[in-house]
C-alpha positions as CSV (number, residue, x, y, z in Angstrom):
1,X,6.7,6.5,-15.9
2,X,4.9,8.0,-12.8
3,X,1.9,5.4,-13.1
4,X,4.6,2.6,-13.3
5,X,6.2,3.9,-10.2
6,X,3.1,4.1,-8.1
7,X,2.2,1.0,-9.3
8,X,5.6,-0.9,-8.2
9,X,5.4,0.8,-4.8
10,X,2.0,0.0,-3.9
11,X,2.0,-3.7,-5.0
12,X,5.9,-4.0,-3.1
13,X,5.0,-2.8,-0.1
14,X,2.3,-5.7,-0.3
15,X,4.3,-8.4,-1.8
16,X,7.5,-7.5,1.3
17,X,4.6,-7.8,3.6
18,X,4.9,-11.9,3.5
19,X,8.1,-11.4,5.0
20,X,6.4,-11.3,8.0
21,X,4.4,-14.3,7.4
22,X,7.6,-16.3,6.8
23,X,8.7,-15.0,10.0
24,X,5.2,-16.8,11.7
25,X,4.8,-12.9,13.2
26,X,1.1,-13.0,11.8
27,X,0.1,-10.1,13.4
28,X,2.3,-7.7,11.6
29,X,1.2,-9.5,8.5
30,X,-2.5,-9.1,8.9
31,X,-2.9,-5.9,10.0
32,X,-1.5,-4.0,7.0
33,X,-3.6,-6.1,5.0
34,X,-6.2,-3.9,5.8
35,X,-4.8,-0.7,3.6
36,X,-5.5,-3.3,0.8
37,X,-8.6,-2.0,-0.4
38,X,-7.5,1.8,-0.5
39,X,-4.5,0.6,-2.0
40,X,-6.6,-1.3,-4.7
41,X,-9.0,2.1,-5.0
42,X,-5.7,4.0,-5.9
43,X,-4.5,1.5,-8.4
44,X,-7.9,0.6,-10.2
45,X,-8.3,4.8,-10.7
46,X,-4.6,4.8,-11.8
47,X,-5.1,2.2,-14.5
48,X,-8.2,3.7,-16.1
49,X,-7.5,7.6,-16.1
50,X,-5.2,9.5,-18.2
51,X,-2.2,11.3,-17.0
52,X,-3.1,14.9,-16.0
53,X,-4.0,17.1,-12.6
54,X,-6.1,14.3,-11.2
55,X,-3.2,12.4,-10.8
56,X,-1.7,15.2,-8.2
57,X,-4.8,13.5,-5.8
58,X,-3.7,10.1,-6.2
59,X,0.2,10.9,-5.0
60,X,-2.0,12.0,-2.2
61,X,-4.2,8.9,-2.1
62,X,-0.9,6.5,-2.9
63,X,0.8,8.1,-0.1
64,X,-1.9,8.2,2.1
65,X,-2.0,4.1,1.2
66,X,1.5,3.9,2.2
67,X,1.3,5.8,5.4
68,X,-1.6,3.6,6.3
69,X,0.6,0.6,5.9
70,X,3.2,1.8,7.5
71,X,1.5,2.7,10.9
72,X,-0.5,-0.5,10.9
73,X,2.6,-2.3,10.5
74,X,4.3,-0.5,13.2
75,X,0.9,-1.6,15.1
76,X,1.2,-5.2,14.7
77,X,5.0,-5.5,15.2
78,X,4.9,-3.5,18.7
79,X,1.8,-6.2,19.7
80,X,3.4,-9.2,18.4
């Protein structure tokens, strides 16, 4: 369930992201865009380990993903 849940967070923040791109406020699209390959690290490693104590470091990765996104978000919606 906790794979599934990391999953669907990682790949909504990215899908919610072309909200912005509807908007025409490309700015704030594109720069989150560039947590994409951490975010795809995180899920690759997800999908091909088993459940166990490595999976404490990728909450930390995941959340490091999202904090990432976040902030360059915040960074393209304050230039825009």
């Amino acid at each position: 369930m906790g794979r599934l849940e990391v999953l669907l967070l990682i790949l909504g923040a990215f899908v919610l992201n072309l909200y912005w791109l509807n908007r025409g406020d490309l700015i704030a699209f594109l720069l989150p865009l560039l947590a994409l390959p951490p975010a795809a690290q995180v899920v690759l490693v997800l999908l091909r380990s088993e459940a166990g104590r490595q999976y404490n470091g990728l909450l930390a990765r995941a959340a490091f993903v999202h904090l990432l996104f976040g902030l360059l978000l915040s960074v393209g919606l304050l230039l825009q």
